[in-house]
C-alpha positions, 0 to 999 in steps of 0.5 A, spaced: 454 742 684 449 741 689 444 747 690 446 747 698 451 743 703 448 738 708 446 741 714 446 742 718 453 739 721 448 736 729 452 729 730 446 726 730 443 719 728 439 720 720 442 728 720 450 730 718 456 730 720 456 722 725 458 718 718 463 722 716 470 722 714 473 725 718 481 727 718 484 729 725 491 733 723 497 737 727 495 734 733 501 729 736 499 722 735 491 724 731 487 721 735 480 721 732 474 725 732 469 721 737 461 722 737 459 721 743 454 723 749 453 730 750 457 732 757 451 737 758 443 737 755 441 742 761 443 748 757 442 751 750 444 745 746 439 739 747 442 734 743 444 727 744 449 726 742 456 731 740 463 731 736 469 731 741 476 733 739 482 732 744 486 737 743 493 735 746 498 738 748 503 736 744 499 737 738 500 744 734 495 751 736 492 749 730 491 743 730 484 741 727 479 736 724 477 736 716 471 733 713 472 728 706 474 732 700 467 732 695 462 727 698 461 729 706 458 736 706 457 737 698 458 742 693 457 749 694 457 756 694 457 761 699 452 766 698 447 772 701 444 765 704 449 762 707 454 765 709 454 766 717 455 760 720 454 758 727 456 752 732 456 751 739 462 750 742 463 746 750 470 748 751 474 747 759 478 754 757 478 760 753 481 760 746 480 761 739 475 756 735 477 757 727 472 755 721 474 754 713 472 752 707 476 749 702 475 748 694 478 741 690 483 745 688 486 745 695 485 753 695 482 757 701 481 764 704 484 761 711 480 760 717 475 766 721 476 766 729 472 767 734 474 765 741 468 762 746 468 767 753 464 761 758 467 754 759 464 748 762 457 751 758 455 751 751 456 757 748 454 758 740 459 762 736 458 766 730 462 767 724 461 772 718 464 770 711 459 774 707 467 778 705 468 771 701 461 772 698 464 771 689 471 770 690 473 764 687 476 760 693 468 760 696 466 758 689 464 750 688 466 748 696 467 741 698 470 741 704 469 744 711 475 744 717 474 746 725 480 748 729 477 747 735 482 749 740 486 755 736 491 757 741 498 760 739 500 761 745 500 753 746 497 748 751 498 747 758 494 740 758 490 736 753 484 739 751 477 736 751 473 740 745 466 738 744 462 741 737 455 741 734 450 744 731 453 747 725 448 751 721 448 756 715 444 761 715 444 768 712 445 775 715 441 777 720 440 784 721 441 791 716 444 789 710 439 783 707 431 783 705 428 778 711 423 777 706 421 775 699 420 780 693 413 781 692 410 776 688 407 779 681 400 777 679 398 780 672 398 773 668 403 770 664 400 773 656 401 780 657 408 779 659 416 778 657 419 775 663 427 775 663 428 773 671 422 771 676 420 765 679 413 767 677 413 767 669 417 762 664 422 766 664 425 766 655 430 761 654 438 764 652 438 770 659 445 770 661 444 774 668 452 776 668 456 777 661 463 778 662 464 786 660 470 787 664 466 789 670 467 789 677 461 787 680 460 779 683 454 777 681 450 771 685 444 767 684 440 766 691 433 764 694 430 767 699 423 765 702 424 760 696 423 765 691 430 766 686 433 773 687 439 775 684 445 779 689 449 784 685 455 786 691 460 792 690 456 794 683 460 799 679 456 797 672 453 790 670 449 787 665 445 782 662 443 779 656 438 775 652 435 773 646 433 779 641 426 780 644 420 784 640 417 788 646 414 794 642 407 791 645 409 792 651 408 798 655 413 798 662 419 795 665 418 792 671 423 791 677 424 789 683 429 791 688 433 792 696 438 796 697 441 798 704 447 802 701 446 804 694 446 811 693 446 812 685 442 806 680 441 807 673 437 802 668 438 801 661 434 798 656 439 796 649 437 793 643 441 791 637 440 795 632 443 802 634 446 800 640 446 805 644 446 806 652 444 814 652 437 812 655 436 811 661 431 811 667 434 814 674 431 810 680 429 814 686 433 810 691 428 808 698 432 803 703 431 797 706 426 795 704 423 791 696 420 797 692 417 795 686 418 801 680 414 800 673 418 803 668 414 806 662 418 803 655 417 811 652 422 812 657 427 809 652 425 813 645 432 811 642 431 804 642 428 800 637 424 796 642 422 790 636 430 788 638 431 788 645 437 784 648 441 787 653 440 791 660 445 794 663 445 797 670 450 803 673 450 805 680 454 802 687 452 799 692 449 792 694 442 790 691 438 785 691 433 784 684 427 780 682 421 780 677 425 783 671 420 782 665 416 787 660 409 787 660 402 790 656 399 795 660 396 793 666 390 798 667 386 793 662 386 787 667 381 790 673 380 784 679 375 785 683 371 781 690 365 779 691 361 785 695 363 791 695 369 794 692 372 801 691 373 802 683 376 807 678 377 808 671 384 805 668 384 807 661 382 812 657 375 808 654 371 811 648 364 808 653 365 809 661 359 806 662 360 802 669 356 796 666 360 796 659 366 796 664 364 793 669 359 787 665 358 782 672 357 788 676 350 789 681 345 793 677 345 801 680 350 801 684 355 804 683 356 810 688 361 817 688 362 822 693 361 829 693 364 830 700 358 829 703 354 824 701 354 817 696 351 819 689 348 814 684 351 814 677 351 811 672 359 814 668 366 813 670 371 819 670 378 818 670 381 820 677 374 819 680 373 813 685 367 809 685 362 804 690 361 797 686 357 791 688 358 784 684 355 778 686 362 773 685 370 774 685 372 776 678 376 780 673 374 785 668 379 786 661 379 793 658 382 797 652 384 804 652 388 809 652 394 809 658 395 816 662 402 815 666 400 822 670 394 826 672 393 831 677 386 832 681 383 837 685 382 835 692 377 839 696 378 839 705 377 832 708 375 826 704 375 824 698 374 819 693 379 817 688 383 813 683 390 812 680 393 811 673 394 806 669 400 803 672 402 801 679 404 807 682 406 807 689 405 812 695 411 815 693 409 817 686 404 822 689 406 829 689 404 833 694 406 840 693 401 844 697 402 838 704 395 838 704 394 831 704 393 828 712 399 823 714 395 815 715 388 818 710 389 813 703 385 807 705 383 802 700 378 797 701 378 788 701 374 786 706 375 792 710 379 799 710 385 799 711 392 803 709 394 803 702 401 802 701 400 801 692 395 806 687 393 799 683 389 801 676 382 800 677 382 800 684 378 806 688 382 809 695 380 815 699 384 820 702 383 825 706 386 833 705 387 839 710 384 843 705 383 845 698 389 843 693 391 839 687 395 833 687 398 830 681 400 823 681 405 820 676 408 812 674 415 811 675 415 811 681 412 804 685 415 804 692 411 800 697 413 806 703 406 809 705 410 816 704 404 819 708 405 814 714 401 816 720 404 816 727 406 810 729 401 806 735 405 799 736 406 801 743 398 803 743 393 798 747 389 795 741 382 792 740 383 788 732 375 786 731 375 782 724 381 783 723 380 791 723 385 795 728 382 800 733 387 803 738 385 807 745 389 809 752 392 815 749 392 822 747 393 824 742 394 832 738 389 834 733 394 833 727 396 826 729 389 824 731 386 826 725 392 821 722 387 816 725 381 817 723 377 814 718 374 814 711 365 815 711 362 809 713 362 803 706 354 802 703 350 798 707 352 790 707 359 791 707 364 791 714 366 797 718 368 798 725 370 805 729 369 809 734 364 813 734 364 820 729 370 815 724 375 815 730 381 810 730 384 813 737 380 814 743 384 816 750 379 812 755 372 812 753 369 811 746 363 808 743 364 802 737 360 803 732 360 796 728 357 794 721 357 787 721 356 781 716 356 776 720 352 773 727 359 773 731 364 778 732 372 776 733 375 782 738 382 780 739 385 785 746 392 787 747 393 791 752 400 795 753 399 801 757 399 800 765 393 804 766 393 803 774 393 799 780 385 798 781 383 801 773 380 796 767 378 796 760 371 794 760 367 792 753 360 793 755 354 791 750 346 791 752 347 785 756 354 782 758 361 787 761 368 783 758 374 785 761 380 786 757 387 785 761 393 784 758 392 779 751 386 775 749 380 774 743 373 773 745 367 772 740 362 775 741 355 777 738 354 781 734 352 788 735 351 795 732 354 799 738 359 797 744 363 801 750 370 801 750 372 804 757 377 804 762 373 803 769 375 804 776 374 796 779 370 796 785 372 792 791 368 785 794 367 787 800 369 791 805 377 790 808 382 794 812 389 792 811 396 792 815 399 799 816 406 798 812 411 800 813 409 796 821 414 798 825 414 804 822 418 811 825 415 817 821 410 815 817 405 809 815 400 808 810 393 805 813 389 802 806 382 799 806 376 797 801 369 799 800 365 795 795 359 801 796 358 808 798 359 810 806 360 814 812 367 811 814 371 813 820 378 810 821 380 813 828 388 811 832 386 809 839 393 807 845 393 801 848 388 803 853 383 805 848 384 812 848 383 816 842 389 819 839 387 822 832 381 821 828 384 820 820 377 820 816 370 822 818 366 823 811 363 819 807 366 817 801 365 813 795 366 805 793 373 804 792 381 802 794 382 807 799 388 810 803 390 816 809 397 817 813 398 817 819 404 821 822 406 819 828 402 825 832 395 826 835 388 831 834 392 836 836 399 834 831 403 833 837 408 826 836 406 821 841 411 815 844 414 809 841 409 804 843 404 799 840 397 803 838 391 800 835 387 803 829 379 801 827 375 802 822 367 803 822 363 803 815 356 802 815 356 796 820 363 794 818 368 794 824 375 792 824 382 793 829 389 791 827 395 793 832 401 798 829 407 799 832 411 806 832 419 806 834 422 812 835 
């Protein structure tokens, strides 16, 4: 069996479907299935060439055409990958156009329908066979069958149908993970993998035993990646050979689900065989969540013996990365330059140089909330400053702590977490002092946690004093302190680092969107001016850079006026940003951001609007610079009617309306009438007319 059908169908030279075997049935005389120029490539469908189906009118309404049993499209089965299908369709009438699948055997689930709504003109259908998914008629296919004209109500003539591009995809919108599982990324000698693509997996899984339960069970790959597809679950198991685990420390499993409402995970082993241990999943939807499940959560199990699991629940979930694993505090990666760090394990000696051998003497730094302090010990719970001169990793060993609970004091504090992947969900807040959008991590830049990793060091900010506590079990990648979203914001990305400006925002949600103290000397940064993320129209960047150019991407989405831009100003040149772009610039240690009034060229007086007019009419003109202007309405004769403007005004787009009346505000007569401006040495005439 093929692990995909041939596809997609296009009629094409070199693709499938031109060569073939197709069978024409119920269709009068059957006159064959032609491949011939496509009749319209000015469409949605630019293909050379297309399939034509005569479906004549002494033919039945389901007449059809049928692929070659066992060799044209393959051998395969329907799964979360493949099962929405679509082809473009040029019909001369409205009817149903019908799809099926066929197995050797001759078995089949029968035809969906969908009628096309346009004629003469391409028109791609979609068809939905993720109900056959598991079901024994869409296991091991061969065959394909189009009814192209399906009309139970018969045909009035014969019908030219032409067909192409029939393609299978998986599902779009809710209900499917749109991308891959996260890949795993500890290394292969401290792990017992049983389902991942990025271990040898052991030898002897069966990932669907018949227990006599109810739940379809399908192998699919998404992103390239194998996943495994549990639909309609009501219990389900896996089995492997007997595996000695008691090394390891935690289960770890990823899953999606957009409806499963209860998901049990059991551990067994041979001897006892027992499922009375159990680890309840917090349920987070739509979205991979990685949960680290630590083995003593399973204290009636012999784990020198393991060989099954067993999952209870309902729903349909998406799995990946089922292995066992040794404690992952005791593997630390880090970068080169500066790193925020903490303290994974337990250790007899937390010396940062005996943890931390290749790190950059005298740099370890912490934070008392007010400054960077120097030392030389690490403490469970606090994060660090660190320098090392090249990328690495450091092995620890020690004693695992699966919770702890640390005292934050109001605003930033420097922290880190367990000796488990901990997501933020895994964070207990019972006090809510903790700022939504405030957990940052450092690679390069700041930028929002959405993982607690061993080892690693994070801020976060606290409204006032307070305890949180923060526990394994739990590895949701959702940022459960998520700040306001600013996608619709205008935004300035500068090294890759998001900066955010043209709204307002209330103190709480501005907070949200500020940053963490500035990172030691050497290391990225860029802000607003006192560690804002978000300005409304004026805002001084403050930039550390680690390079002689800077690259500033602009993406400007809110309309800020007619006559208003964004200005970039460094000591020497004035950028303009409108719409989207990027630009390098030098480097600098402060920019302004602001949003500045354009200033006309030159000095210009515009056509009344509307002209003619019966009311009222607007009267524009431009000064590139300060002056006394006047603008003065005379009639034909030269008499002055009304004087609109006698001051003198600032540079910028101006505008007065004129209503029709004279300097006493009594209306005058239709007529044509001339209005002048004088500014400076300007002077300029036009015409208006006035009906009534």
């Amino acid at each position: 069996m093929v692990l995909a059908q041939n596809s997609p169908i296009d009629f094409e030279t070199g693709g499938y479907g031109a060569t073939w075997t197709w069978t024409v049935f119920e269709n009068g005389s059957n006159p064959s299935l032609e491949i011939v120029t496509n009749p319209n490539t000015g469409g949605i469908n630019s293909s050379a060439t297309v399939a034509k189906f005569t479906a004549l009118q002494a033919g039945q309404p389901w007449a059809g055409c049928e692929s070659l049993h066992g060799s044209d499209i393959g051998t395969f089965s329907l799964d979360a990958t493949n099962s929405t299908l679509k082809i473009m369709v040029y019909k001369p009438v409205i009817s149903d156009v019908g799809l099926k699948f066929v197995i050797p055997t001759g078995g089949s689930l029968g035809e969906i329908k969908v009628a096309n709504t346009v004629t003469n003109a391409w028109e791609e259908l979609t068809f939905d066979f993720s109900s056959h998914i598991g079901l024994p008629e869409a296991i091991g296919i061969d065959q394909i069958v189009v009814f192209p004209d399906f009309n139970l109500g018969g045909r009035t003539q014969d019908n030219i149908i032409y067909f192409d591009n029939i393609t299978f995809s998986p599902p779009t919108g809710p209900g499917s993970p749109a991308e891959a599982a996260p890949t795993p990324t500890l290394a292969e000698a401290n792990v017992i993998s049983i389902f991942s693509d990025a271990y040898t997996n052991i030898d002897g899984v069966n990932l669907n035993p018949d227990w006599g339960q109810s739940t379809v069970v399908t192998e699919m790959v998404i992103e390239g990646n194998n996943t495994l597809l549990y639909t309609g679950l009501n219990y389900q198991g896996t089995e492997f050979i007997a595996q000695d685990v008691s090394g390891m420390t935690y289960l770890h499993i990823d899953y999606w689900t957009d409806n499963s409402t209860a998901l049990n995970f059991f551990v067994i082993s041979q001897t006892p065989t027992i499922d009375s241990d159990y680890h309840t999943f917090a349920i987070v939807s739509e979205q991979w969540v990685s949960v680290d499940i630590p083995l003593s959560t399973f204290p009636n199990v012999d784990l020198t013996d393991v060989f099954q699991f067993k999952v209870e629940g309902n729903g349909t979930i998406y799995w990946d990365n089922f292995y066992f694993y040794s404690n992952p505090g005791g593997v630390i990666d880090y970068q080169t330059d500066w790193n925020l760090v903490g303290l994974p394990l337990e250790v007899e000696d937390s010396n940062y140089q005996t943890i931390f051998p290749e790190s950059t003497e005298g740099t370890l730094y912490s934070y008392n909330g007010e400054q960077y302090l120097l030392e030389e010990e690490l403490q469970m719970g606090n994060g660090y400053w660190l320098h090392f001169e090249n990328d690495g990793t450091t092995q620890l060993t020690g004693t695992p702590v699966n919770e702890i609970t640390l005292q934050l004091n109001a605003g930033w504090n420097l922290i880190s977490g367990i000796s488990s992947v901990v997501g933020l969900a895994g964070i207990s807040d019972p006090g809510d002092i903790v700022v939504p959008g405030t957990i940052f991590e450092f690679t390069d830049s700041y930028d929002y946690a959405t993982l607690l990793t061993p080892g690693h060091g994070y801020w976060i900010y606290a409204s006032t004093d307070g305890y949180i506590t923060i526990s394994s079990g739990n590895a949701s990648k959702t940022n459960a302190f998520e700040s306001k979203n600013l996608d619709k914001v205008n935004k300035l990305t500068v090294n890759g680092m998001e900066l955010y400006f043209g709204v307002e925002l209330s103190a709480r949600d501005k907070l949200s969107h500020s940053l963490p103290p500035k990172p030691p000397a050497d290391a990225f940064d860029v802000r607003f001016k006192d560690g804002w993320r978000v300005v409304k129209d004026y805002g001084e960047v403050e930039v550390m850079s680690t390079s002689e150019t800077l690259t500033i991407i602009y993406d400007i989405k809110l309309n800020d006026g007619e006559h208003m831009n964004w200005v970039l100003s460094s000591e020497s040149v004035d950028y303009i940003l409108e719409d989207t772009g990027e630009i390098t610039v030098p480097s600098a240690e402060r920019f302004i951001l602001e949003l500045k009034a354009v200033v006309p060229a030159t000095f210009t007086l515009y056509q009344n609007f509307p002209n003619p007019f019966n009311l009222i009419t607007t009267l524009r003109y431009d000064l590139p610079s300060d002056a006394m202007v006047t603008l003065t309405v005379f009639d034909m004769l030269g008499r002055e009617i009304n004087q609109l403007v006698n001051t003198t005004q600032e540079e910028g787009f101006k505008s007065v309306q004129w209503d029709g009346t004279d300097s006493m505000g009594r209306p005058v007569s239709a007529g044509v009438y001339l209005y002048q401006i004088r500014a400076e040495e300007f002077v300029q005439t036009k015409k208006m007319v006035l009906l009534k």
